[in-house]
C-alpha positions as CSV (number, residue, x, y, z in Angstrom):
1,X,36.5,-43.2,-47.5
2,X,32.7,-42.9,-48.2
3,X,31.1,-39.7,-48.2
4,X,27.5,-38.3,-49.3
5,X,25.9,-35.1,-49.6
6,X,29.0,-32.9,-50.3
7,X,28.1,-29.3,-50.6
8,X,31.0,-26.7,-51.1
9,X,31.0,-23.6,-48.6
10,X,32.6,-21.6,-51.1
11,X,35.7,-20.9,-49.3
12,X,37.3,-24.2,-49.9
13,X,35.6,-25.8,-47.2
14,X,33.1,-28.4,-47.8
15,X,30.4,-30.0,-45.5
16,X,29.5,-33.4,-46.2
17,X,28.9,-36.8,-44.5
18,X,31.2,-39.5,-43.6
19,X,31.0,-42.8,-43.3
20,X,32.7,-43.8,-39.8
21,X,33.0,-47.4,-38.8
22,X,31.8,-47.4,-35.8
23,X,29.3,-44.3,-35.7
24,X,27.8,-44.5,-38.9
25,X,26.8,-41.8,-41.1
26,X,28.3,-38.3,-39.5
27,X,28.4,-35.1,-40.6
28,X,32.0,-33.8,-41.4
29,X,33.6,-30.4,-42.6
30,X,36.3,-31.1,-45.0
31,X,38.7,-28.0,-44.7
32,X,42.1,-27.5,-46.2
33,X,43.7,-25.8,-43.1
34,X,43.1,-28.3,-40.9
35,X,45.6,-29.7,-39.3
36,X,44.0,-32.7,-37.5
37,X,45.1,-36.2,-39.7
38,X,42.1,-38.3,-38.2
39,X,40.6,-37.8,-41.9
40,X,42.9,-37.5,-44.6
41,X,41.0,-34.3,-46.2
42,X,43.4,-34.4,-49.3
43,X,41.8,-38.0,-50.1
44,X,38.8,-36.8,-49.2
45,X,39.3,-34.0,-51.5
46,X,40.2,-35.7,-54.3
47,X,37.6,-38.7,-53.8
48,X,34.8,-35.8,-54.0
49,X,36.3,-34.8,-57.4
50,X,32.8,-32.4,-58.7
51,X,30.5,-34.7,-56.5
52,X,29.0,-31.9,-54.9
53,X,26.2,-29.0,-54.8
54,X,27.4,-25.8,-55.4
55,X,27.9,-22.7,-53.2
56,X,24.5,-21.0,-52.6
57,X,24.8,-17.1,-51.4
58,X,22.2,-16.7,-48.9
59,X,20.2,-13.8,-49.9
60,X,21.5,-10.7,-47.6
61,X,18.1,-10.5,-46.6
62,X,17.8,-13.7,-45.0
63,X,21.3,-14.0,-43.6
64,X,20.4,-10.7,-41.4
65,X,17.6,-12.2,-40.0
66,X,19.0,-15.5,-39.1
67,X,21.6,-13.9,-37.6
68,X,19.4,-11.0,-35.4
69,X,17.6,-14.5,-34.4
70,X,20.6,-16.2,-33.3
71,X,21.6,-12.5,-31.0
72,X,21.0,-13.6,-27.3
73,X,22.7,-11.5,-24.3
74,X,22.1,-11.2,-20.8
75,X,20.9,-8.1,-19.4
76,X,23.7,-7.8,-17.6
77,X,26.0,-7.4,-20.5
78,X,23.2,-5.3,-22.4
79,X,23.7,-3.1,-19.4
80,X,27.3,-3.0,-19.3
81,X,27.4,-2.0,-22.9
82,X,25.2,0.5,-23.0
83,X,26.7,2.5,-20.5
84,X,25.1,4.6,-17.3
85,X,23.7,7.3,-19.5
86,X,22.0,5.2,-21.8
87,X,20.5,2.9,-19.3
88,X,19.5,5.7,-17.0
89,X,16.8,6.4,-20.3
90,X,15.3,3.2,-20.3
91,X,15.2,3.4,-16.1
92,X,13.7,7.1,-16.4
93,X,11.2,5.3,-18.3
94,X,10.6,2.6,-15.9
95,X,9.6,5.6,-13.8
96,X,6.2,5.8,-15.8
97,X,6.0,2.1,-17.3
98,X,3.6,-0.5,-16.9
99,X,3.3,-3.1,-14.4
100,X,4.4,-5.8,-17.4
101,X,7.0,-3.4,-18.7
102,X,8.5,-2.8,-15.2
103,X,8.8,-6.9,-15.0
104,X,10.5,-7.1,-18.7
105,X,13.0,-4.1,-17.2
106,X,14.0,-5.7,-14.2
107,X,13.7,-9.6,-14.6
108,X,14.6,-10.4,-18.2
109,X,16.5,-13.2,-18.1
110,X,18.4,-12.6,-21.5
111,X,17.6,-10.3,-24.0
112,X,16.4,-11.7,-27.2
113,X,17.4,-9.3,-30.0
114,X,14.0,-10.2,-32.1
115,X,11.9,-9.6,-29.2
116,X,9.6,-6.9,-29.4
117,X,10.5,-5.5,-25.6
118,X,14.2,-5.7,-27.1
119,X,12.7,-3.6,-30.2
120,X,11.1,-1.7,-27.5
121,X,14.0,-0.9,-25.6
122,X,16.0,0.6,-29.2
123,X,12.9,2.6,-29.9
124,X,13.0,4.1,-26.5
125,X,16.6,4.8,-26.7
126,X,16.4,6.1,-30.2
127,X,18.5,3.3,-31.5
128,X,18.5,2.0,-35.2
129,X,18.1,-1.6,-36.0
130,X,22.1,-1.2,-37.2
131,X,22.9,0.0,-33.6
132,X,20.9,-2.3,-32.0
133,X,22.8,-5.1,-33.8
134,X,26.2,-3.2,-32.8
135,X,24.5,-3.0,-29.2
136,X,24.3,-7.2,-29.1
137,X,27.8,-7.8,-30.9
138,X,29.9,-5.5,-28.2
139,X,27.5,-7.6,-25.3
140,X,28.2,-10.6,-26.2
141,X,31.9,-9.8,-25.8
142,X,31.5,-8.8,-22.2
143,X,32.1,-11.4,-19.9
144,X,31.7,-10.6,-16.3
């Protein structure tokens, strides 16, 4: 099997690319657990040898960030997690808010955890950028 690019994930995993007959060129995670034997990984493996780039930690700093950007929920679960009590602060808000505000409060149509109204919304309730990250973890759980 032909392969390019190999680049271990430090886990024993690798990503890489494989050459399928009829597709071409396809991206392809080679991982020891898996039990699928569409791709004999252990040839793979071995045909890889030290072919490949090594491991590259991301820096904490940038991992945090990509993963705040990736943190999408709907208002409805935002809602749900937060609870009565803490959602009756940011509608006791409302109460005085702008005109834009008031729209962001009631129409959202998924909270964006990099947004500044979502920042907003954790300054109002006296939330933390580590809470507010818990906040969007426990939401996205909710299903409704």
């Amino acid at each position: 099997m032909q392969f390019r690019n190999a680049q271990s994930l430090g886990d024993g995993r690798f990503d890489c690319e494989i050459e399928h007959p009829v597709h071409g060129w396809i991206p392809y995670t080679l991982d020891p657990a898996d039990t699928d034997k569409t791709v004999d990984n252990a040839s793979l493996r071995a045909a890889i040898g030290t072919d490949f780039q090594a491991h590259v930690a991301p820096d904490p700093e940038e991992a945090l960030a990509q993963a705040r950007a990736a943190m999408v929920i709907s208002p409805l679960q935002g809602i749900l997690t937060l609870g009565e009590k803490e959602w009756n602060k940011v509608l006791t808000y409302r109460e005085t808010a702008t005109w834009q505000e008031r729209v962001v409060i009631d129409n959202a149509a998924d909270w964006v955890r990099t947004s500044q109204n979502i920042a907003f919304f954790g300054y109002l309730l006296d939330y933390t950028p580590e809470e507010m990250d818990a906040l969007f973890i426990a939401a996205a759980q909710v299903t409704a």
